[in-house]
ZATI-573145 format. One record per residue (C-alpha): residue number from 0; z, y, x. Coordinates in steps of 0.1 Angstrom, whole numbers. Example, Ala and Ser with C-alpha at 12.3 -4.5 7.8 and 13.67 -1.06 7.14 Angstrom:
REM residues 2
pt pos 0 w 78 v -45 u 123 $
pt pos 1 w 71 v -11 u 137 $
//
This chain:
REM residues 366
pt pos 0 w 226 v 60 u 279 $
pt pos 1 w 222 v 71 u 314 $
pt pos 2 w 194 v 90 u 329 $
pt pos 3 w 177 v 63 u 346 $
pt pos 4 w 174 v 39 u 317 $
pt pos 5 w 162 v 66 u 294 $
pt pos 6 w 134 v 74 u 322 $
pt pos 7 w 125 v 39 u 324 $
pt pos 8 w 117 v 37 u 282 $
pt pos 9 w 97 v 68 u 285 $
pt pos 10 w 78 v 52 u 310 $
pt pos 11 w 76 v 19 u 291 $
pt pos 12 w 62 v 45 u 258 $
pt pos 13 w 39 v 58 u 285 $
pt pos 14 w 20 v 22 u 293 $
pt pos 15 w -15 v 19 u 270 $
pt pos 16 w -10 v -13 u 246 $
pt pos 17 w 29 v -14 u 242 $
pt pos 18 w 41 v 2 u 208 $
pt pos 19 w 80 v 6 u 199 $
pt pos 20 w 77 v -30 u 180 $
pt pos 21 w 64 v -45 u 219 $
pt pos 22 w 89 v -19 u 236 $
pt pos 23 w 120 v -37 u 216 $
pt pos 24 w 110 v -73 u 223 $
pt pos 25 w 102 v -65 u 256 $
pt pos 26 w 139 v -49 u 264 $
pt pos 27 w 156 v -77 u 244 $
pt pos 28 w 142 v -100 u 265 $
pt pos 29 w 152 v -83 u 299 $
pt pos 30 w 183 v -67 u 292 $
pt pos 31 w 175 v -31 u 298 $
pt pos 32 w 145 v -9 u 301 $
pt pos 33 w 149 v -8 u 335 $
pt pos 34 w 147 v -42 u 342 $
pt pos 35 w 111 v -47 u 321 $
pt pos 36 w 97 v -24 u 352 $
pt pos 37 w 114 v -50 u 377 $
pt pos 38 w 101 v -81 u 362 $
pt pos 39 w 72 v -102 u 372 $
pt pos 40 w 44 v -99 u 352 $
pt pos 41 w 40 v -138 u 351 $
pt pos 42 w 75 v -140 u 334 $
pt pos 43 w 69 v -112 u 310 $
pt pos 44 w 37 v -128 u 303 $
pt pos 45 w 54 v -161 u 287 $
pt pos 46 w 72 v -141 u 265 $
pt pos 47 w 64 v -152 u 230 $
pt pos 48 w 35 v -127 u 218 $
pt pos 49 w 31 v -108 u 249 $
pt pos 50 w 0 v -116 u 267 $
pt pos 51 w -13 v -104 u 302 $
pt pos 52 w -35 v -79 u 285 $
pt pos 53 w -2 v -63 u 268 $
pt pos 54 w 13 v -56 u 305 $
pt pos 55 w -21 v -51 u 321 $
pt pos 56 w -8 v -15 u 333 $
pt pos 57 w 28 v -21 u 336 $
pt pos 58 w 32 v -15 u 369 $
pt pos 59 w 12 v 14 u 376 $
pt pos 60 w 32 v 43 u 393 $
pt pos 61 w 18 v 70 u 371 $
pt pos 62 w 38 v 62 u 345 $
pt pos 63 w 70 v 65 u 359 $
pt pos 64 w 56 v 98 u 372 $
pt pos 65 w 48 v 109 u 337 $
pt pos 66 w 86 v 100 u 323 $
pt pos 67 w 100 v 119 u 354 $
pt pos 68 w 76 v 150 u 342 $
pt pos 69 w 89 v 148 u 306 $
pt pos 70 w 121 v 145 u 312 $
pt pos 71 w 127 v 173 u 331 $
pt pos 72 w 108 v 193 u 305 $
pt pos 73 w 132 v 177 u 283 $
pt pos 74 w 164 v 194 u 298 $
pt pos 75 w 146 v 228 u 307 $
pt pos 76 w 142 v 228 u 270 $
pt pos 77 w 175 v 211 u 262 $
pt pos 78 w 160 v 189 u 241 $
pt pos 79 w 177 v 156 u 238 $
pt pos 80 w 164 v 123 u 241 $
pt pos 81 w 183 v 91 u 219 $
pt pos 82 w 179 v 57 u 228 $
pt pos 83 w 174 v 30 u 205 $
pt pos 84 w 206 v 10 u 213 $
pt pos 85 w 226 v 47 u 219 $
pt pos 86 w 257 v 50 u 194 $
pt pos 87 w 243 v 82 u 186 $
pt pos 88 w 208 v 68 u 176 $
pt pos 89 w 205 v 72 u 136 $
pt pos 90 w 217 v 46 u 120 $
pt pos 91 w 198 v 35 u 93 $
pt pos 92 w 160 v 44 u 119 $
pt pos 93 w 178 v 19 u 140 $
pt pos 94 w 171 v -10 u 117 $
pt pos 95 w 137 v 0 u 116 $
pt pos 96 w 113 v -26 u 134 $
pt pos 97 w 93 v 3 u 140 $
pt pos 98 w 113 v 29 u 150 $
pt pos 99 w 106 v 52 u 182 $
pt pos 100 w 127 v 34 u 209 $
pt pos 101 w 133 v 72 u 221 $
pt pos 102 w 137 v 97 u 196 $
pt pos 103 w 135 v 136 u 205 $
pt pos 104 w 162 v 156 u 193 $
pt pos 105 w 165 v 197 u 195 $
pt pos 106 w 195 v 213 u 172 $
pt pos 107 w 229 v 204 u 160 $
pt pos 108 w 224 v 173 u 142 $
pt pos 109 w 253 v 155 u 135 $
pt pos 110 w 239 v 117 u 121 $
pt pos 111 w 272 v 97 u 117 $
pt pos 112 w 290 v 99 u 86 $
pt pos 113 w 270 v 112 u 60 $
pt pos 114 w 246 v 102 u 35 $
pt pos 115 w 205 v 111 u 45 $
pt pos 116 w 184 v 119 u 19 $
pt pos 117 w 147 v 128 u 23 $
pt pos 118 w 124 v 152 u 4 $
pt pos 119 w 85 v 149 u 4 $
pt pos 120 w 59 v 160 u -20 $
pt pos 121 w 29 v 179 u -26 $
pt pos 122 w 17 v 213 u -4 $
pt pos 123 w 8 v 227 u -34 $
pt pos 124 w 39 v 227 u -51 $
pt pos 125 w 39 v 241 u -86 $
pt pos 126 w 69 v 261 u -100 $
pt pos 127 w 82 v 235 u -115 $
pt pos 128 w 83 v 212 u -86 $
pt pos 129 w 102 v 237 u -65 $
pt pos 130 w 128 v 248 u -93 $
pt pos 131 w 137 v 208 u -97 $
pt pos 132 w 135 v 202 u -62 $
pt pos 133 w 162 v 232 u -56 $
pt pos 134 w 182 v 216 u -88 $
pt pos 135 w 182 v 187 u -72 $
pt pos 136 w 192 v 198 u -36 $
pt pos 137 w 220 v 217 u -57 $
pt pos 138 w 232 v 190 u -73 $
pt pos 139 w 235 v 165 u -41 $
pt pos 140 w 251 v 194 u -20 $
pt pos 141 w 287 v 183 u -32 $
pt pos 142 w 277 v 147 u -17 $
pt pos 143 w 271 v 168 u 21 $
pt pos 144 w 240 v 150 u 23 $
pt pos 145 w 216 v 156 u 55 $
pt pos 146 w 182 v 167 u 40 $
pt pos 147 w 149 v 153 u 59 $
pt pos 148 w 117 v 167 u 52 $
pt pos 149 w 87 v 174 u 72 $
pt pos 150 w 85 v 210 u 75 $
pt pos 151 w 52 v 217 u 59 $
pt pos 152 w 42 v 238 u 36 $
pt pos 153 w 48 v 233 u -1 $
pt pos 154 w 78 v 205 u -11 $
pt pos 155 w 88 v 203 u 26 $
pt pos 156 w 102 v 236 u 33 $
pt pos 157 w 111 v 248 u -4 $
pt pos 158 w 136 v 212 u 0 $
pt pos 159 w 146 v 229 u 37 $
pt pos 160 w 157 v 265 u 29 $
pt pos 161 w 175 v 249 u -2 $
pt pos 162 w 192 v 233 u 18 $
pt pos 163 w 199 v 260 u 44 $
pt pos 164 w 213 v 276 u 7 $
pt pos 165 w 237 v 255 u 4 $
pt pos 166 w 246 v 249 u 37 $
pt pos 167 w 238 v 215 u 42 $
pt pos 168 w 221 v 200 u 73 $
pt pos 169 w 186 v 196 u 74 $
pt pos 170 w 164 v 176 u 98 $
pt pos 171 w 124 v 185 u 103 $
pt pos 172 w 103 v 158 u 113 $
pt pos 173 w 75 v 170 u 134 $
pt pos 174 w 40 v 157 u 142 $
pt pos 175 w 42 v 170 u 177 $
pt pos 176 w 63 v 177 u 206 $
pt pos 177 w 91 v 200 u 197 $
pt pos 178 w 85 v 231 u 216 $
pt pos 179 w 55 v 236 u 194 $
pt pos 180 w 55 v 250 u 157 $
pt pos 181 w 39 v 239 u 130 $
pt pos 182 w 31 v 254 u 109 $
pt pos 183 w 30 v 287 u 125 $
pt pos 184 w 42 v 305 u 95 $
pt pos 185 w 72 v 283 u 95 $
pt pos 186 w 83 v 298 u 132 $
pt pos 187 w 107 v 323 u 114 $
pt pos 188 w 130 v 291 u 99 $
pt pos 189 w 135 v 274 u 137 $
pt pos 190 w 165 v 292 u 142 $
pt pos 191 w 180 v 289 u 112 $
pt pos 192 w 172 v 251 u 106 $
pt pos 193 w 183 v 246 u 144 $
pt pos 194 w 218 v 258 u 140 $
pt pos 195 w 222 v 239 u 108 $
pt pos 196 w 208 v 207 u 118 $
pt pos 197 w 178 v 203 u 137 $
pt pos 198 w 143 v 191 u 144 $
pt pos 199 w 134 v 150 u 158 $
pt pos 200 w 96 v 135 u 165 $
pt pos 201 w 84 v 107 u 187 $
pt pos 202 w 56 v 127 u 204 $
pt pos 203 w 57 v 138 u 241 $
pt pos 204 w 53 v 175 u 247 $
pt pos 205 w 19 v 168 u 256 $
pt pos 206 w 9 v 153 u 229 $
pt pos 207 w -17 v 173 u 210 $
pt pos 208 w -18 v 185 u 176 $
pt pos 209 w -37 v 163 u 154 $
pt pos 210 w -37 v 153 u 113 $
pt pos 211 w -36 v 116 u 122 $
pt pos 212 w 0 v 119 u 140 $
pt pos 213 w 11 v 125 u 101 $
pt pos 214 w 18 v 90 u 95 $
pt pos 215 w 36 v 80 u 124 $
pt pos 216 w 60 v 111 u 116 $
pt pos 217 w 60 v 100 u 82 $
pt pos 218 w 74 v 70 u 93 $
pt pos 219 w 108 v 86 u 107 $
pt pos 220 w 113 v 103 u 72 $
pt pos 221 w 114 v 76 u 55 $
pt pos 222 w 131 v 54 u 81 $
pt pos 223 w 160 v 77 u 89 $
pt pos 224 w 172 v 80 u 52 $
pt pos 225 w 187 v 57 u 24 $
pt pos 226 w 162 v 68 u -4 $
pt pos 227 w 130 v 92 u -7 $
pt pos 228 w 125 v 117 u -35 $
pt pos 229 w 91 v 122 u -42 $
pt pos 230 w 90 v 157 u -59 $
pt pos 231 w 54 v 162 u -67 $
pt pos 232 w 22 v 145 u -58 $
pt pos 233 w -16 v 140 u -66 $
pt pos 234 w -29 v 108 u -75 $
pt pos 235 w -35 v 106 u -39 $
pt pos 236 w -13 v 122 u -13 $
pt pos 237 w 6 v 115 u 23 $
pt pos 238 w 40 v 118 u 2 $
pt pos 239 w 32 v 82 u -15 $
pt pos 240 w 25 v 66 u 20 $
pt pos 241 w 61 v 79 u 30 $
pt pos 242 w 72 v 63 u -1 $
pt pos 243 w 56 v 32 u 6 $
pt pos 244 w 74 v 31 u 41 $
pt pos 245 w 107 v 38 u 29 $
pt pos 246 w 96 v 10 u 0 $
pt pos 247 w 89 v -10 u 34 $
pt pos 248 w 118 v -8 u 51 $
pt pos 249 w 137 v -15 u 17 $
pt pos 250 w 151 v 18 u 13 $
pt pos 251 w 151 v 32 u -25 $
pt pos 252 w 125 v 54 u -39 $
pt pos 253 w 130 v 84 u -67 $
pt pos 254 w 98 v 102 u -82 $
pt pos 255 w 101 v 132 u -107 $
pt pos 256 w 81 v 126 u -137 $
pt pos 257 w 57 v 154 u -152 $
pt pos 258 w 32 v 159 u -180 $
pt pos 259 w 5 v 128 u -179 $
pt pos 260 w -22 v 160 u -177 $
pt pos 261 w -8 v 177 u -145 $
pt pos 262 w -22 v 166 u -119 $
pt pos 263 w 1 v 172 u -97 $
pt pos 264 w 25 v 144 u -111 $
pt pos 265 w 2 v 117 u -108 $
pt pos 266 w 14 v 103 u -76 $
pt pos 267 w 49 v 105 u -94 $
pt pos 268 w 40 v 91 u -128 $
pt pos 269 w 23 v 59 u -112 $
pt pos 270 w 51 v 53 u -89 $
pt pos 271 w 76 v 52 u -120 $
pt pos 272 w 45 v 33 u -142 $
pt pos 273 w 44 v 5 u -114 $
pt pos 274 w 79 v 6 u -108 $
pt pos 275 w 80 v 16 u -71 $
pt pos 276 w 107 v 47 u -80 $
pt pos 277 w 134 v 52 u -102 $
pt pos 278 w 127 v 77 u -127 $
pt pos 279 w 145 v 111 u -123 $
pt pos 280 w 154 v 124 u -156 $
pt pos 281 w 182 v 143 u -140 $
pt pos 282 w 194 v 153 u -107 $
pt pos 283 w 227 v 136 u -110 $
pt pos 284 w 206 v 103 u -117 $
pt pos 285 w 203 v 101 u -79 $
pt pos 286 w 237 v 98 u -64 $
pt pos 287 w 247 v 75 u -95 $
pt pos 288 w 216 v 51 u -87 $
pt pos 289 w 227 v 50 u -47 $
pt pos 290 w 266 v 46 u -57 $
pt pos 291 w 281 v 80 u -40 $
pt pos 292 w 311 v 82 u -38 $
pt pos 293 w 331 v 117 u -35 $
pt pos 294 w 359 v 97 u -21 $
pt pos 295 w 363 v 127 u 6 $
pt pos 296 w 353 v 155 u -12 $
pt pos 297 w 367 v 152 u -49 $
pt pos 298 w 364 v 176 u -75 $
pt pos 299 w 395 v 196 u -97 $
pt pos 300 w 388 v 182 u -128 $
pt pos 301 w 407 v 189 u -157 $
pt pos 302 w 427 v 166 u -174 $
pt pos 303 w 408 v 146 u -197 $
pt pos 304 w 423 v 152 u -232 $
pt pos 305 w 401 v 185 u -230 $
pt pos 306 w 366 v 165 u -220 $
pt pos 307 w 349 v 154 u -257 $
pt pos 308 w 341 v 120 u -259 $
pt pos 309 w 320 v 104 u -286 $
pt pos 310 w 332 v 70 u -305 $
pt pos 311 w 314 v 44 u -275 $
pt pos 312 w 330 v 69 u -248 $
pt pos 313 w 364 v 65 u -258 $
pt pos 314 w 362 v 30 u -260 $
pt pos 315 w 354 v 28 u -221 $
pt pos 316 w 378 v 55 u -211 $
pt pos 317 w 406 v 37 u -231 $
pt pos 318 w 395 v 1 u -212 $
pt pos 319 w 399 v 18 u -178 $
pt pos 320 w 428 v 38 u -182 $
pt pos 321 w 448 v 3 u -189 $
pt pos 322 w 427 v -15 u -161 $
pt pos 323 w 419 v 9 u -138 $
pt pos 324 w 388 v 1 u -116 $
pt pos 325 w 361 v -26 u -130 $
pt pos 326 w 323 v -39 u -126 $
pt pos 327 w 298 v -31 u -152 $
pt pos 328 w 292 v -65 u -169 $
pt pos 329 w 329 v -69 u -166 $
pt pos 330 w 333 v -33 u -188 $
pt pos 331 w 300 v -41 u -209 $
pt pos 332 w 316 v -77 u -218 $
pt pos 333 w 355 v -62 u -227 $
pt pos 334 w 337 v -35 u -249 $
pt pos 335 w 314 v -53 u -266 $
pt pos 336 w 283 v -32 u -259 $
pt pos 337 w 248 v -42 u -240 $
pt pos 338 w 254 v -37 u -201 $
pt pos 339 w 222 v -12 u -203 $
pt pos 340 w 241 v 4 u -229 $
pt pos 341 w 273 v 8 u -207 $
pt pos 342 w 255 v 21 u -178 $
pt pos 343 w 245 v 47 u -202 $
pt pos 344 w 277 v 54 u -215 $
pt pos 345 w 291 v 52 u -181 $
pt pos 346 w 268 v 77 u -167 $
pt pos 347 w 278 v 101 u -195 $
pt pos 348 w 310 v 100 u -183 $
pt pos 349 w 302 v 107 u -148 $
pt pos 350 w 283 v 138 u -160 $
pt pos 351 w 314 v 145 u -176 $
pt pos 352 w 336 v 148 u -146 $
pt pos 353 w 355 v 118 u -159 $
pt pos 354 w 347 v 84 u -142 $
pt pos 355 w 326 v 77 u -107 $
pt pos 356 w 308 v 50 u -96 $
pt pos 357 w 324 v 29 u -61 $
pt pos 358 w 308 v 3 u -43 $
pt pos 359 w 299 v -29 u -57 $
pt pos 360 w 291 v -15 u -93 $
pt pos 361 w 328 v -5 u -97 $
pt pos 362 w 338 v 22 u -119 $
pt pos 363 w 371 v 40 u -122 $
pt pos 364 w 386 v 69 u -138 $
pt pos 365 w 391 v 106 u -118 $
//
């Protein structure tokens, strides 16, 4: 977008009482940010539920002011400011009713074509938690996934520097204006996560440090990616309310089990036991759940008379090597097996390096 209409939405996030939601309806209805400033207040007040409380302060000059402040901090900084309606706005944020209608960007993040995954958990991430969380960061790096976490301590930055190893993007989401670190400790990964992806929040540079910004940046993790993994949490923890919001915004949720008597996988365990995340038995259950395909970046497998295949297996392998590509219930029916069954089977074979899963349930042979 040009200058002027991203000045004029910071100074629409500047007025008291209008929120992104507000922001949106109040752009839609005027055609530009822009022209919300050069309305009447009588007309914007018949807009369906805005009222003349919600553009009490419109008008005042010191907000326009405080947009022109920021955004020349903004490009002493060279940080980078993405308008809702901009092409280069994430995609999958956009379709957030909620989302920032100006999203602060410093790095190299590259949004479009690539799957986003987000990590969150616990601060006090046990050893286990960290060596499945690296498994599973492992396991997804042949997908080139962007990582999202929220660069705290614990689950956050062990899911950041593994993906740093294997030189996938990753995106921080920070609770604060991005000239500022937090944690301190973390100051030392800037560069590194900066040149390999890259750091977004909603906050102002002058907004101030405080816990209760956590949810709204919890909000952009789990708006700007597909699905959430959940790695560890306590019965109660800001990780679940991130789940919730990406449950919300109808995005899919993974949880990794752990002992009932650890009580750092109760958060986990009770999203499985209510069935608000799919269960992760194994790292490679997550791209097979959200139907990746490695279309673009295919492995060398070899040939398949040298992969062992059980009784059930060869049964599917033989059904697909005469019809090529089929649908689950479609392969479940011509076997004769249960379609849960078939799935399993199916998955087996993925594991295998000998089918993958396309979209619309379809599965074919490599």
């Amino acid at each position: 977008m040009n200058s002027s209409q991203l000045l004029y939405a910071l100074a629409l996030q500047a007025v008291p009482n209008i929120g992104d939601i507000t922001a949106k309806k109040l752009i839609h209805h005027c055609g530009s940010s822009e022209a919300v400033f050069k309305e009447t207040k009588t007309n914007l007040s018949k807009i369906e539920g805005i009222g003349t409380q919600t553009i009490k302060h419109l008008h005042e000059t010191k907000h326009l002011k405080a947009a022109e402040k920021e955004l020349s901090f903004m490009e002493k900084h060279k940080i980078q400011g993405l308008y809702f309606e901009d092409t280069q706005y994430p995609f999958k944020l956009k379709h957030c009713i909620d989302g920032p209608i100006v999203l602060f960007q410093k790095g190299n993040i590259k949004w479009d074509h690539t799957p986003i995954i987000s990590i969150v958990g616990t601060r006090k991430i046990t050893t286990y938690g960290t060596s499945q969380c690296e498994k599973i960061v492992e396991t997804l790096a042949e997908f080139n996934p962007i990582v999202v976490s929220g660069f705290a301590y614990g689950t956050d930055i062990v899911a950041h520097k593994s993906a740093l190893k294997y030189q996938l993007q990753t995106v921080g989401c920070m609770a604060q204006g991005l000239q500022n670190t937090y944690p301190k400790q973390h100051l030392k990964f800037r560069h590194l996560i900066e040149n390999q992806g890259g750091f977004v929040t909603d906050f102002w540079s002058t907004a101030v440090m405080d816990p209760s910004n956590f949810l709204r940046r919890n909000r952009l993790i789990a708006g700007l990616s597909e699905a959430t993994i959940v790695i560890e949490s306590a019965e109660k923890g800001g990780s679940l309310v991130t789940a919730s919001m990406a449950l919300d915004y109808n995005r899919e949720v993974f949880a990794l089990p752990g002992r009932s008597t650890d009580s750092q996988s109760q958060g986990c365990n009770n999203l499985i036991k209510t069935k608000s995340a799919h269960l992760v038995s194994t790292p490679a259950d997550i791209p097979y759940i959200l139907n990746w395909s490695l279309e673009t970046t295919k492995k060398v497998v070899q040939k398949k008379l040298f992969v062992e295949l059980d009784t059930d297996e060869k049964i599917i392998f033989n059904y697909l090597k005469k019809e090529g590509k089929s649908v689950l219930d479609t392969i479940a029916i011509a076997c004769e097996f249960p379609t849960s069954k078939a799935a399993y089977l199916l998955l087996n074979l993925e594991l295998k390096g000998v089918t993958r899963p396309l979209p619309g349930k379809q599965f074919e042979l490599i």
